[in-house]
Structures are given as structure tokens and as C-alpha cells.
C-alpha positions as CSV (number, residue, x, y, z in Angstrom):
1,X,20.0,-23.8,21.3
2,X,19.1,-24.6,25.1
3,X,22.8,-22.9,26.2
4,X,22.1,-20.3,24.0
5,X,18.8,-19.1,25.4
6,X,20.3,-19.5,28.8
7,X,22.9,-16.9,28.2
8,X,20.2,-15.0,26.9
9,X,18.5,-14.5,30.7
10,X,22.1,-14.9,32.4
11,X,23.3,-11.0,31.9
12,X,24.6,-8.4,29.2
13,X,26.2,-10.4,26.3
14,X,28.9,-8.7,24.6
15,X,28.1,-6.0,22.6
16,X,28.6,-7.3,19.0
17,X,26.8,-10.5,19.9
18,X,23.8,-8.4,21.5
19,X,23.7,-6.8,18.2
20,X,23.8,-10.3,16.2
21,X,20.9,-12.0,18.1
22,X,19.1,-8.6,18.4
23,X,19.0,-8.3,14.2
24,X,18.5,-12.4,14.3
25,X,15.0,-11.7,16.0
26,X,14.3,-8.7,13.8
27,X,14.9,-10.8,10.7
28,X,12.7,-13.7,12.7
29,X,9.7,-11.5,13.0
30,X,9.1,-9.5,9.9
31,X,7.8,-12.2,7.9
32,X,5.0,-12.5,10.3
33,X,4.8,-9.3,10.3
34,X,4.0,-8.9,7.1
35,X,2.0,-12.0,6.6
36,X,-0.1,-11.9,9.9
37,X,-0.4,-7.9,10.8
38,X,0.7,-6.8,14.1
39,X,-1.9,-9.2,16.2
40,X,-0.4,-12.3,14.6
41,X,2.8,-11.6,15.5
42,X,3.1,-13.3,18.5
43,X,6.6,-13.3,20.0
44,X,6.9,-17.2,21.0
45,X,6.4,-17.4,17.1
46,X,8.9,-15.4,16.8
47,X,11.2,-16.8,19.3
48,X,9.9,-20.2,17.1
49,X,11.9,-19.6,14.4
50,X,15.3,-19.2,15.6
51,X,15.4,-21.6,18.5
52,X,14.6,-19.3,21.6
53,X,12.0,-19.3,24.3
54,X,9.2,-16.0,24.5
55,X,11.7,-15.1,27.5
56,X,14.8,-14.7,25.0
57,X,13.2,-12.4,22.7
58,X,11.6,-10.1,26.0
59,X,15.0,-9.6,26.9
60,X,15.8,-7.7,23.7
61,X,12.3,-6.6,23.5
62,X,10.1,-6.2,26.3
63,X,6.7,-5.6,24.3
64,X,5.4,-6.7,20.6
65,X,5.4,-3.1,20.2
66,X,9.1,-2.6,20.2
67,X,10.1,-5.3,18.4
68,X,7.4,-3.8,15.8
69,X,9.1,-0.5,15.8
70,X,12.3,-2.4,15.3
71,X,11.2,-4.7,12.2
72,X,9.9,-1.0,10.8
73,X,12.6,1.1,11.4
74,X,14.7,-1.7,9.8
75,X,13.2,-1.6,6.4
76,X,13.5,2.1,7.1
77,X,17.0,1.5,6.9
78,X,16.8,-0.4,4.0
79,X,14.9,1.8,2.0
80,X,17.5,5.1,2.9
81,X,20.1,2.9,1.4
82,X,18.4,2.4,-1.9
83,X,17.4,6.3,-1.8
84,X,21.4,7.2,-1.1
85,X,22.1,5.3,-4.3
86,X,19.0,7.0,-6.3
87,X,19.2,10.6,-5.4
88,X,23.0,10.5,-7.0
89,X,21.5,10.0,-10.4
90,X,21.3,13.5,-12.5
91,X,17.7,14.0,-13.3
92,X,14.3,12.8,-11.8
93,X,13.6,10.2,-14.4
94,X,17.0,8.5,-13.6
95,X,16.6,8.9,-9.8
96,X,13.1,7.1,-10.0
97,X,14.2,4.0,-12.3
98,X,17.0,3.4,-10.0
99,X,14.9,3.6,-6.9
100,X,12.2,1.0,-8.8
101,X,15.5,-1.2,-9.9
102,X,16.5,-1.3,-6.2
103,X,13.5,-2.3,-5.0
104,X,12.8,-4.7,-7.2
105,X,16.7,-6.2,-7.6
106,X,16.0,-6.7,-3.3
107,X,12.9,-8.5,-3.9
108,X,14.9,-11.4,-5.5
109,X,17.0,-11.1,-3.3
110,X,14.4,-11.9,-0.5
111,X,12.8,-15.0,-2.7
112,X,16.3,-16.1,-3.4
113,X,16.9,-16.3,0.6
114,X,19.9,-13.0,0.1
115,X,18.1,-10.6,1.7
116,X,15.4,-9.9,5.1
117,X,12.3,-8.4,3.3
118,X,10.8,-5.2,4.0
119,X,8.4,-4.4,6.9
120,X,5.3,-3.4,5.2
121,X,4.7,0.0,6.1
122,X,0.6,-1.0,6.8
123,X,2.2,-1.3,10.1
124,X,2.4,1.4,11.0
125,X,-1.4,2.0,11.5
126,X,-1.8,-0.9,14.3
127,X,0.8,1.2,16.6
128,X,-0.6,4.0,19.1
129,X,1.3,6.7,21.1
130,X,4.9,6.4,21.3
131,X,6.0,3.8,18.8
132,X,3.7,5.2,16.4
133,X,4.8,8.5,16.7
134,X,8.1,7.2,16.5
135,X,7.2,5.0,13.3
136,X,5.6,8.2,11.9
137,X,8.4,10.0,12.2
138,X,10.8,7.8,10.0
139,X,8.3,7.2,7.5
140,X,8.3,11.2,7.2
141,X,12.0,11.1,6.3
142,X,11.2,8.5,3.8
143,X,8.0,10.3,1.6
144,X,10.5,13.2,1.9
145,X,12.7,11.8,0.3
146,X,10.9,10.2,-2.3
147,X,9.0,13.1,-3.4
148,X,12.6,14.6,-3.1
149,X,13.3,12.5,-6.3
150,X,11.0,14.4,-8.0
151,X,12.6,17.7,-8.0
152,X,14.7,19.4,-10.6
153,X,14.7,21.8,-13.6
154,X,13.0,19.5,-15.4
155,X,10.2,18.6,-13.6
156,X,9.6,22.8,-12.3
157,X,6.1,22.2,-14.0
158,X,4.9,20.5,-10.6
159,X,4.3,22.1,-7.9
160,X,4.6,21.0,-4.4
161,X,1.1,19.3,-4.6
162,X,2.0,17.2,-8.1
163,X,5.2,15.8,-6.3
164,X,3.3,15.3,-2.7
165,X,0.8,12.9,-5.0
166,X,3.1,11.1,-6.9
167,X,5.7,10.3,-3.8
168,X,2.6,8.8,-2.4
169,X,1.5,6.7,-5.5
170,X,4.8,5.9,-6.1
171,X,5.7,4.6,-2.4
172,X,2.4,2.1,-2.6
173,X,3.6,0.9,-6.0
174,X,6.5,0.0,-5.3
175,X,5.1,-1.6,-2.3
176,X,2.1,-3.3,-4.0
177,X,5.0,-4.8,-6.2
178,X,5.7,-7.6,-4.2
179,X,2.4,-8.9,-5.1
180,X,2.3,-9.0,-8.7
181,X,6.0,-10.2,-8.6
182,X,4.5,-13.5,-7.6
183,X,3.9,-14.7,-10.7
184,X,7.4,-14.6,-12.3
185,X,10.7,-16.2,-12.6
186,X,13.4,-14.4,-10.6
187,X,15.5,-14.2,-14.0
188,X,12.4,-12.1,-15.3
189,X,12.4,-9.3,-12.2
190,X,15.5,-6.5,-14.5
191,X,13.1,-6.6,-17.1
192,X,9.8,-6.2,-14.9
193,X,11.3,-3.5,-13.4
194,X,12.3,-2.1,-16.9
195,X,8.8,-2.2,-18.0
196,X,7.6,-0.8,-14.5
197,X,9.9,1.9,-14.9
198,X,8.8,2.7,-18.5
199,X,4.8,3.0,-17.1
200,X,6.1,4.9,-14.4
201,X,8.3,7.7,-16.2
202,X,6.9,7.7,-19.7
203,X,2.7,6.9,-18.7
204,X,-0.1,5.6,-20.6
205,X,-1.5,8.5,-21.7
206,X,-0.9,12.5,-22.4
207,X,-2.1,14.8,-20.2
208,X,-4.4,16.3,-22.6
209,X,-6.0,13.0,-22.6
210,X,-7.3,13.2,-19.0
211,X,-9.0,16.8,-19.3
212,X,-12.3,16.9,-20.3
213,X,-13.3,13.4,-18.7
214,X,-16.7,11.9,-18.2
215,X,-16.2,11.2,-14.7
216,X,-18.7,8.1,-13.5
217,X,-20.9,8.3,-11.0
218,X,-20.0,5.8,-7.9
219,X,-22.8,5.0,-5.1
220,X,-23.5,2.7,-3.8
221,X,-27.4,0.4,-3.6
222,X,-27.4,-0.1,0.3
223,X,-31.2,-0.9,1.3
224,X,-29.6,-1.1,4.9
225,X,-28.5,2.8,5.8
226,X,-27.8,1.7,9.1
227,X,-25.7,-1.3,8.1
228,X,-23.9,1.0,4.7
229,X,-22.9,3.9,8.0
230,X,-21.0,1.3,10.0
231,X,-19.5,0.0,6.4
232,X,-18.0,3.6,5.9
233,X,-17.5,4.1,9.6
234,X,-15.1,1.2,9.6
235,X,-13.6,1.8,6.8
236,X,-12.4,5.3,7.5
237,X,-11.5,3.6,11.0
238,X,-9.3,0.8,9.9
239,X,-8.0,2.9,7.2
240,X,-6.9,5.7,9.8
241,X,-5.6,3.2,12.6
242,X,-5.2,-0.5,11.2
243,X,-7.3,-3.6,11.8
244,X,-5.9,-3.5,15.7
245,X,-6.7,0.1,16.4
246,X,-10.2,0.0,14.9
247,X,-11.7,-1.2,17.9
248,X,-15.6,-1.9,18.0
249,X,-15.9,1.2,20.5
250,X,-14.0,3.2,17.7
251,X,-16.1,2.4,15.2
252,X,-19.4,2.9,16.9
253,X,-18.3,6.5,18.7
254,X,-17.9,7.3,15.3
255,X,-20.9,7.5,14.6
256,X,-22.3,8.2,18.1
257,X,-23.8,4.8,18.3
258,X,-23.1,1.7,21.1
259,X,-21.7,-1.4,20.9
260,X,-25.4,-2.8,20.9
261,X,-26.1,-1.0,18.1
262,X,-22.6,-2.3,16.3
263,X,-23.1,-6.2,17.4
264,X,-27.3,-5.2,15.8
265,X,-25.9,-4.8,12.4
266,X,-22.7,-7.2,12.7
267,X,-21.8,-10.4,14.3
268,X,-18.5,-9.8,14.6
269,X,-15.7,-7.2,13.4
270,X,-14.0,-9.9,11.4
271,X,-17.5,-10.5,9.4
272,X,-17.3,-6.4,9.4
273,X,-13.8,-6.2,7.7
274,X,-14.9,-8.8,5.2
275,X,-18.2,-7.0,4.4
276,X,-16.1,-3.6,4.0
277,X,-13.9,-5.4,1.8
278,X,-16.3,-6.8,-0.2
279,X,-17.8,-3.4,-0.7
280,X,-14.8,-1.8,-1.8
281,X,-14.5,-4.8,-4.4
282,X,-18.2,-4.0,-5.9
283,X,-17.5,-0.4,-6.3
284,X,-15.0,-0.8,-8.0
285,X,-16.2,-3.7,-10.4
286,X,-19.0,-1.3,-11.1
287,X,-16.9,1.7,-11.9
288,X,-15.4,-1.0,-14.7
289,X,-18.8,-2.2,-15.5
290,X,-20.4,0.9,-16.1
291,X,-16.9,2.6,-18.3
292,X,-17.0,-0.5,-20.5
293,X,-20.9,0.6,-21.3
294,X,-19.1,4.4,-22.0
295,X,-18.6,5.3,-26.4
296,X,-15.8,6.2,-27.9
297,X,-12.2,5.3,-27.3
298,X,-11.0,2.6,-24.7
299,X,-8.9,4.9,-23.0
300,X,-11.4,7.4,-22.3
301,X,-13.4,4.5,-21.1
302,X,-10.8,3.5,-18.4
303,X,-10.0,7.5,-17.8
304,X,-13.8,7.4,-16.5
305,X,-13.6,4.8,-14.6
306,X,-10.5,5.4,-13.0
307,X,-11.6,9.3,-12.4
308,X,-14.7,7.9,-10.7
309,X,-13.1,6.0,-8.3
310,X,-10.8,8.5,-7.3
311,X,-13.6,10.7,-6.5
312,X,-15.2,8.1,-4.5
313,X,-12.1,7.7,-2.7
314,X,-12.5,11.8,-1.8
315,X,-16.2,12.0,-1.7
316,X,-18.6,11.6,1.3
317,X,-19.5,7.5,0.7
318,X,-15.3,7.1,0.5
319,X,-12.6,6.0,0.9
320,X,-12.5,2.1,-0.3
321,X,-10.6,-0.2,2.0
322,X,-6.8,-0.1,1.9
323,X,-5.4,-3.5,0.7
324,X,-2.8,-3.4,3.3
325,X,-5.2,-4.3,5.7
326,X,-5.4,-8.0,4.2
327,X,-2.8,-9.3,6.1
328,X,-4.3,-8.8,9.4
329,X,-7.7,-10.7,8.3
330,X,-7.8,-14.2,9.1
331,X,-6.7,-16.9,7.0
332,X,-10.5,-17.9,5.8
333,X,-10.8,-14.3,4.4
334,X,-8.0,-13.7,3.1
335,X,-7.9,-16.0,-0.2
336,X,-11.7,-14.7,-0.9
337,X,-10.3,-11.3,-0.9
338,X,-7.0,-11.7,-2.5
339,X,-9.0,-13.2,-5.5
340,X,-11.5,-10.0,-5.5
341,X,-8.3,-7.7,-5.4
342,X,-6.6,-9.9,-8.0
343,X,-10.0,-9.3,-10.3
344,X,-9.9,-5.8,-10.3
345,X,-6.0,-5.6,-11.4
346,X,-6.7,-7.8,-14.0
347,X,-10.1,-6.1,-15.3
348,X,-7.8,-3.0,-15.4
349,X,-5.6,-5.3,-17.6
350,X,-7.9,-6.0,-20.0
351,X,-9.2,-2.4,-20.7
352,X,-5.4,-1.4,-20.9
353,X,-4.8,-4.2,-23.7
354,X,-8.4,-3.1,-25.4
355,X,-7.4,0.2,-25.3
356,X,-3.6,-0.3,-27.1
357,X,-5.6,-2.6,-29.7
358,X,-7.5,0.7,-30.8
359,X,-4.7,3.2,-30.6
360,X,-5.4,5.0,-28.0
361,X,-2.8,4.0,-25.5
362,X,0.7,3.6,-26.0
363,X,2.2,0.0,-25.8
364,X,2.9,-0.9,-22.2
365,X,2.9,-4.5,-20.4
366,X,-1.3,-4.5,-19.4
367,X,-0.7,-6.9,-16.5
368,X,1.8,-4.7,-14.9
369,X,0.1,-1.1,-15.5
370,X,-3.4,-2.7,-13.9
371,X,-1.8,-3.7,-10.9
372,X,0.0,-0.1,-10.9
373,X,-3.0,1.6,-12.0
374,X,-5.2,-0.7,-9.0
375,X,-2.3,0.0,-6.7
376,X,-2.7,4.0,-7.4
377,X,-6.3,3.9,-7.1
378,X,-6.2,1.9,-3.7
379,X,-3.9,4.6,-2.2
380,X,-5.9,7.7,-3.3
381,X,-7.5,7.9,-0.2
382,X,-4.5,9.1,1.3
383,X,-5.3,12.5,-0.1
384,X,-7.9,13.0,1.9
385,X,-6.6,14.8,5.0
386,X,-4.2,16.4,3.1
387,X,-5.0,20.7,1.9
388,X,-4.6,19.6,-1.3
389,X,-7.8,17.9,-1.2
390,X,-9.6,21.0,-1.2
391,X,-8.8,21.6,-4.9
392,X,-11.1,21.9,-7.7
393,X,-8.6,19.8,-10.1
394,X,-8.0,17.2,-7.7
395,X,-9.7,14.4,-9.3
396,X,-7.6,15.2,-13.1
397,X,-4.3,15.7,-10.4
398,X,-4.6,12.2,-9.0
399,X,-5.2,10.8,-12.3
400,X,-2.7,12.5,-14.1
401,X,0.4,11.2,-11.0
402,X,-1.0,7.6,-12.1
403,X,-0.9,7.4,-15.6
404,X,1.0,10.4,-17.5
405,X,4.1,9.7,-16.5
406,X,6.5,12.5,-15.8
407,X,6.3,15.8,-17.6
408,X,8.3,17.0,-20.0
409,X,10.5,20.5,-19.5
């Protein structure tokens, strides 16, 4: 190793070894990447890995923000590959299993030690300026082609908004599945993503079963206003720009306040994160809480509740905290959290089972549709600086992308 990162300071290597070393480091980094954020990923951890010095991977990448561009733009790659294979499929339906199918086929590839996982996208919110504008760019292409899928005689019914809303639920799905993946055998993963596929394509529920909801009232029971404005402050700010770009200035020129007045109400912005996290958790616990208290059918139960929190993802005490911040959090939050997170899915679960016990949902695998149905509420907020937000039916739009399936002709 020692000759190696000697050469690696001594000039130019060859092209195709350049190359080699260059997609070595890249591999190398996007594990911590993905398990750190983009402050963890130090590059003499990096260099760590594969047997290098800080100084070999600064020669193939001067700053942590290039090689961060690099990891990105690699599962970039990655992801157009699967989407060549996809978009030759005749209709919609087929284009979308075999896009969940990939995915899920190169996740076992990754735990099998075949494959370099996927960059996670959250990412792209720590970068500023160039690399994120660059970053921005390709992720474009990608929700392009996604909601490309989507297109077809079939599916003429939706309109540029419908496919726009489903591209993005079905992007964080697909990501979120890495998560709930955890807990099965590799041998299991064709048929996971056969019944992910089914939820996905045939729903829950009917359309004509989401009109007409009770939609529950979210709020939340700050006695601190002061305290509850730099929650929501943060949130929108780490949300918008990651755990790294929400800076303590950020956050307090938000809301026209100083740092004396941030460091007042919080210790630190560690303690901050946890507290917005923990917030998020509670609302949605009591959106469950209060639909289980709801009569009448278990599905119109968890249509409430689901409804309500996508309206407090829109509304003025909104959005919740995205999950994908989690990995940026240090390691003492992160298991408190991940158990929250893991709650909700499964208290979606539940009312899913409840509700094919009484009839009023089709048969699907619970444990799977919560975590898509948690998944789809978590990434709601992402509507929020769109036009589309605007709309009266916005609420029964987002709701119908996350559990109707796709339309019929």
C-alpha cells in the first residue's frame, strides 16, 4: 500500500488506472456517506478504507465536496441504468415494477458484497453553490424520468400534477426501502419487491374511498411559543438545506432573531435536531391516536389520519422533519429516533391489518404498506414549494398518489 500511495503524489498515472483508484475511493466513501451525512465523511476515513493517506484521495479530489458530487453523481449513474431497462417495458404498470425489481434486486446485491450502494440522495441538501447546483441538476434528469414512467394512454387520467406527486413518493419509497429491507433474508427480496410492487400499482384503497374524508385536526400543545418557532424554523431549515447547511445563523435570521436568542431556547443545535425530531414523531403518533378514536370503518380511520398529516406537512405549523436527515445526527440520537420512526411505520401496520380484518382494505403485506405509507407521508412536504400546492384538492391528491394505486383507463 505504502508504493501505492507514493505513486499516488509522484505524477499522472495512466489513464485506466486513474480511473480504477478514482471509482476505488468513490466506492470507499459512500458508505459513510450514507451512514454519517456529509460532516462525517471525513476523507482520511475515507482514505482508511482502502489503504491510502488523506493526501491520496486530495489528489483525485481536492475538497469533501467533490468527492460528494462524485459518490452522487455515481448512484446517478446507477439509477439511469435501471431507468434504461424500465422505460422499455410497454405500459406504466410494467415500467414501474421493473424499476421497483431493479432497485430492490441491487440492494442484495449491495448486502451480498456484488454491488457499491446508492448515494442517498439526502445529500444533496448539505451541498451549496456549485456542487449543489450541479447535484440538482442530475437529480432533475432523474424525477424526470421517473415521472416519465408514468406516462401513457393508459394513465391520460393524470395530469401533469398527479404524475409530478407520485414520481416524488415513488422516488422516497424506493429509497426508504433500504430500511425496511433490514429485516429479511436476501432469498426473500423478489418476493418483497413483488408485494411492493402490488401496493404500489394496484393500492389499498379506491379512489372513491378517499373523497369525502374527515380530515384530523394536527397542532400542536407548545406552552413555549418561542421555543415551538425555532422548532418550525429549523425544521423548514434543515429540511431546505440539510443538517450542515442549517446553520444556527440560518435558523435564527429566519425568524429575525440572534444567536442569543437561539442558544436562550436551545443548548445546542444537536439538542435542536433531536427536539425537532421528536416533535415530528408526537404529531404523528397523535394523528394515529386520535383516527383510532374515529367510528366507522378502519380504513376511513387511517384515511383521516393519513389526510391530517399531509395537511400538516402543507399547513403553517408544517412540514415534519425529513427522515433523511437521521444520518447526519450523532450516534447517541440516532437509535432514539430510529425507534420513534420504526413506531410510526409499524402503528401504520397495525391499522392496515385492522382495517383488511373488517373488509375495508384489500389484502396487502401491512408491514410493507406502513413503511410505504410512512415513507409517502414523510416526503409530502416536498410539495410545498411546488404550484401545485396552491390547489384546493391537494390534500385528497397526495393521498390518492400513496394509496390508490394507479388508475385504470
Amino acid at each position: 500500500m505504502t508504493g501505492e500511495t507514493q505513486d499516488e503524489t509522484a505524477g499522472p498515472p495512466a489513464g485506466a488506472r486513474f480511473q480504477r483508484r478514482r471509482a476505488d475511493i468513490i466506492a470507499a466513501a459512500i458508505p459513510i456517506l450514507n451512514g454519517q451525512g456529509f460532516d462525517g465523511m471525513h476523507l482520511t476515513a475515507v482514505a482508511e478504507r482502502i489503504g491510502l493517506r488523506a493526501t491520496g484521495v486530495t489528489y483525485y479530489f481536492a475538497r469533501k465536496e467533490e468527492l460528494a458530487v462524485a459518490c452522487l453523481e455515481a448512484g446517478f449513474n446507477t439509477v439511469h441504468a435501471m431507468l434504461d431497462a424500465a422505460e422499455g417495458e410497454p405500459d406504466a404498470a410494467s415500467r414501474i415494477a421493473a424499476l421497483i425489481s431493479l432497485h430492490i434486486a441491487r440492494d442484495a446485491d449491495v448486502r451480498r458484497g456484488q454491488a457499491t450502494p446508492i448515494a442517498s440522495f439526502a445529500a444533496i441538501r448539505a451541498l451549496e453553490g456549485a456542487p449543489r447546483a450541479r447535484v440538482d441538476e442530475g437529480y432533475t434528469r432523474i424525477f424526470r424520468r421517473v415521472r416519465g414512467l408514468l406516462g401513457g394512454p393508459e394513465l391520460a387520467c393524470l395530469d401533469a400534477a398527479d404524475r409530478t406527486i407520485r414520481a416524488i413518493v415513488l422516488i422516497e419509497q424506493l429509497a426508504w426501502s433500504s430500511s425496511w429491507l433490514d429485516g429479511y433474508d436476501l432469498d426473500l427480496f423478489p418476493r418483497l419487491a413483488a408485494r411492493m410492487t402490488d401496493i404500489t400499482i394496484n393500492g389499498m384503497v379506491r379512489a372513491g374511498d378517499v373523497a369525502g374524508l374527515h380530515v384530523i385536526e394536527l397542532g400542536t400543545d407548545a406552552t413555549d411559543m418561542s421555543k415551538e418557532a425555532f422548532l418550525v424554523a429549523a425544521t423548514r431549515q434543515i429540511n431546505a438545506h440539510g443538517y450542515r447547511g442549517a446553520s444556527v445563523d440560518r435558523i435564527s435570521a429566519s425568524l429575525n432573531r440572534t444567536k442569543g436568542a437561539f442558544y436562550h431556547h436551545n443548548e445546542a443545535k444537536d439538542d435542536l435536531v433531536a427536539a425537532c425530531f421528536r416533535r415530528s414523531f408526537s404529531v404523528a403518533s397523535e394523528a394515529q391516536r386520535q383516527a383510532r378514536a374515529l367510528p366507522g370503518m378502519e380504513r376511513d380511520r387511517l384515511m383521516s389520519a393519513v389526510a391530517g398529516l399531509v395537511r400538516f406537512q402543507l399547513g403553517g405549523e408544517g412540514p415534519l422533519l425529513r427522515a433523511s436527515v437521521l444520518s447526519s445526527m450523532p450516534l447517541a440520537y440516532q437509535v432514539e429516533i430510529m425507534s420513534q420512526s420504526d413506531r410510526v411505520s409499524r402503528q401504520f401496520a397495525a391499522m392496515i391489518a385492522d382495517a383488511i380484518a373488517d373488509g375495508s382494505i384489500r389484502p396487502v403485506d401491512p408491514a410493507i404498506a406502513g413503511a410505504l405509507l410512512h415513507a409517502a407521508v414523510n416526503v409530502a412536504s416536498d410539495v410545498r414549494g411546488l404550484d401545485i400546492a396552491a390547489d384546493p384538492d391537494i390534500v385528497n391528491r397526495i393521498v390518492r398518489a400513496m394509496v390508490c394505486g394507479l388508475p385504470s383507463a
